[in-house]
C-alpha positions in Angstrom: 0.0 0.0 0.0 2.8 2.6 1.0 4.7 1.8 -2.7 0.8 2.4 -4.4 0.8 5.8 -2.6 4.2 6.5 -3.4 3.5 5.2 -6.9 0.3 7.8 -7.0 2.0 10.6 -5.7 4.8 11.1 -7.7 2.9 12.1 -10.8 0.1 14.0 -8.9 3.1 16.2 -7.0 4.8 16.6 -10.5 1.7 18.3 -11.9 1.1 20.1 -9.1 4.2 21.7 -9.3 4.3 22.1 -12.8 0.7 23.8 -13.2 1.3 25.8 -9.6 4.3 27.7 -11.5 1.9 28.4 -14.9 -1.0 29.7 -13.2 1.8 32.0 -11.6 2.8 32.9 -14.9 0.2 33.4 -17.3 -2.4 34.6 -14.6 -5.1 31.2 -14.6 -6.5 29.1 -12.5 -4.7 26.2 -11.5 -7.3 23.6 -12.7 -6.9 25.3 -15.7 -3.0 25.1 -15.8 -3.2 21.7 -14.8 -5.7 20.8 -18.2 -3.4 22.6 -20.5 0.1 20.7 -19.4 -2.1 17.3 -19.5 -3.2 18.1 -23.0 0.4 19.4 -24.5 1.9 15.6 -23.6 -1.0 13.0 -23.9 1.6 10.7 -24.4 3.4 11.4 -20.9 0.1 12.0 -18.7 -1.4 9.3 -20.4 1.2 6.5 -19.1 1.3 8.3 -15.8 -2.7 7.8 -15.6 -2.1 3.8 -16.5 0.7 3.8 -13.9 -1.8 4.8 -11.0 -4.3 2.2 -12.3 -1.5 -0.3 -11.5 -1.2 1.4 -8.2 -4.9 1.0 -7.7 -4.7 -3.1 -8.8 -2.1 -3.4 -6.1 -3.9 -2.1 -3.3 -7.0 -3.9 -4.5 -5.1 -7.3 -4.8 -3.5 -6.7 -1.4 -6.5 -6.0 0.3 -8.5 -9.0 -0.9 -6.2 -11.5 -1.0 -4.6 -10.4 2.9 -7.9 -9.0 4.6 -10.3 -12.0 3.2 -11.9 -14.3 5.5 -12.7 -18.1 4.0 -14.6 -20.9 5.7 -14.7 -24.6 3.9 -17.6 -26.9 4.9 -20.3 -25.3 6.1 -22.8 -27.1 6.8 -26.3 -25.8 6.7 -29.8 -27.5 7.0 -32.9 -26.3 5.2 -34.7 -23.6 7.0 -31.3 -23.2 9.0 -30.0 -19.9 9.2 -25.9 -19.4 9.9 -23.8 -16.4 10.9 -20.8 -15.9 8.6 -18.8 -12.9 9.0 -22.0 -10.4 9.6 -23.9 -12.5 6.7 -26.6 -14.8 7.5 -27.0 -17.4 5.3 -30.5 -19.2 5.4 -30.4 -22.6 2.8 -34.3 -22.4 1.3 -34.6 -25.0 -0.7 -32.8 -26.9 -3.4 -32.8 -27.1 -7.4 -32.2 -29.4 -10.5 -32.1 -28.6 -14.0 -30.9 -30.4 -17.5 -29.8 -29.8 -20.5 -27.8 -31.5 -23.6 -24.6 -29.9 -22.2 -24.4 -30.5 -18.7 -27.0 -31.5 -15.1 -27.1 -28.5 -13.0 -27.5 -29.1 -9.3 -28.3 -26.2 -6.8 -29.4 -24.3 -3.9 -31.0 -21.3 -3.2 -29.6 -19.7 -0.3 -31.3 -16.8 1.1 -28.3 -13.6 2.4 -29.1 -11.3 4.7 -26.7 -8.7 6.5 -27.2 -6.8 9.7 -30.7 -8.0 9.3 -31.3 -6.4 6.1 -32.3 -9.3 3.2 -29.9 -8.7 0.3 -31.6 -11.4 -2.2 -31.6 -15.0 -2.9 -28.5 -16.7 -4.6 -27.9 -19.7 -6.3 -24.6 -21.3 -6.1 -24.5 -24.8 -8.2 -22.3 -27.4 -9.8 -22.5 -28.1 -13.5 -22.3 -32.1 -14.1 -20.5 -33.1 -17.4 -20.0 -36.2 -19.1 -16.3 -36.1 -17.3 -15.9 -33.8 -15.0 -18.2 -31.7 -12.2 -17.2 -27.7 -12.0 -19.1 -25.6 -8.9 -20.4 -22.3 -9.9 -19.8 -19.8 -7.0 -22.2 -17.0 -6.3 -21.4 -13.8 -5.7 -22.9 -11.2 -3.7 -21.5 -8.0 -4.9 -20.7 -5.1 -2.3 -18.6 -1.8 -2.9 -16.6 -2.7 0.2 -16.5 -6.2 -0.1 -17.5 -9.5 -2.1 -19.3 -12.8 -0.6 -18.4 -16.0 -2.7 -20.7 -19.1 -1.8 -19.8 -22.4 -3.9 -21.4 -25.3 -3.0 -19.9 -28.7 -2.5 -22.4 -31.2 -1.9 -25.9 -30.5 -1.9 -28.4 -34.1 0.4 -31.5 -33.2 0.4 -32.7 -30.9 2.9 -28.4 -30.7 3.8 -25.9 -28.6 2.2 -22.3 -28.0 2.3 -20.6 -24.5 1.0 -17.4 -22.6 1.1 -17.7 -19.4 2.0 -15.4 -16.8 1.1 -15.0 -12.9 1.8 -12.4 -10.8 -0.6 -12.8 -7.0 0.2 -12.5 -3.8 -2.0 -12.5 -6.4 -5.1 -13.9 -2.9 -7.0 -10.5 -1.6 -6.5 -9.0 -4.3 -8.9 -12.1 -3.4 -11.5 -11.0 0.1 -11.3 -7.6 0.0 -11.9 -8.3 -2.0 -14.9 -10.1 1.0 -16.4 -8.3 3.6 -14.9 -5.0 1.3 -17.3 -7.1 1.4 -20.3 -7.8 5.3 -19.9 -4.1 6.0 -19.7 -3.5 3.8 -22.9 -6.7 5.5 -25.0 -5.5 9.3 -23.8 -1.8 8.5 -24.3 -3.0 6.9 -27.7 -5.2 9.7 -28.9 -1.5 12.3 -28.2 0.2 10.2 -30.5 -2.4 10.3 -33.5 -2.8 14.3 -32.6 1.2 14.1 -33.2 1.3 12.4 -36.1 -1.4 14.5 -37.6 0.0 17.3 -37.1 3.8 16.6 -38.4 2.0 14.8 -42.0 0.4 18.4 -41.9 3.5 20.1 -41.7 5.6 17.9 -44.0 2.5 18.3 -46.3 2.6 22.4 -46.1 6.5 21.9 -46.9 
């Protein structure tokens, strides 16, 4: 995390700087300043923006993979309702489905938080000819993500593992924030080139 602020800051401080001393030159605001140094380089800013999106994948990967919390087995009846982690996991009542690819076998397990009923998910495993594959579900938060994937599913009985990964958003995000860099740093180049074909053109 400190090397992801570090990472951030450089490039933040650098413009800072930079647009502090043009709005003391030319008389501007310093947002303004700021826009017009970030629009003369594309090709600089822009790899600086993809740079903090790598920043923002570390600190994203960090936190979910060191702050998660994970629980194999557990065992819930139908009707039950368990405590995981502030979750409470209620097992409703169980599913089958076919088709030519592959047997699905499920549950619907009911999620609630601090007593607050999030919705109904359906965590399964898909049975084919050679091989059976659990599909997780995922309950989707901005500070964190609940993973159930069931392993064995007996009637009114179910098993799960349960996992927590927090600020999973942040890896999302960085993604973009990489692909922005790479578009705007993209987009100076074919500015530059435009321009020097002009010029070679007016020659």
């Amino acid at each position: 995390a400190g090397l992801a602020v570090f990472i951030v800051a450089g490039p933040v401080l650098r413009l800072y700087r930079l647009a502090s001393a043009a709005a003391a030159r030319r008389d501007m605001s310093l947002p303004q300043a700021a826009l017009n140094i970030v629009r003369r380089d594309r090709g600089y800013w822009g790899g600086m923006l993809s740079h903090v999106g790598v920043a923002i994948i570390a600190v994203g990967i960090a936190a979910s993979s060191g702050l998660s919390v994970t629980t194999v087995d557990l065992s819930i009846d139908k009707d039950e309702t368990v405590l995981f982690n502030s979750y409470e996991l209620t097992y409703v009542s169980g599913f089958t489905a076919s088709n030519p690819q592959r047997d699905e076998t499920g549950a619907n397990v009911l999620v609630e938080r601090n007593g607050r009923i999030i919705g109904t998910y359906q965590p399964q495993i898909n049975a084919y000819p050679t091989i059976a594959i659990p599909t997780p579900a995922v309950v989707e938060g901005f500070s964190r993500d609940l993973y159930l994937s069931l392993k064995n599913i007996d009637g009114d009985h179910i098993l799960l593992d349960v996992h927590v990964f927090p600020l999973q958003w942040m890896v999302w995000l960085g993604g973009f924030v990489i692909a922005a860099g790479g578009l705007y740093s993209a987009k100076g180049r074919r500015v530059r080139d435009s321009e020097e074909a002009l010029e070679r053109t007016s020659r």
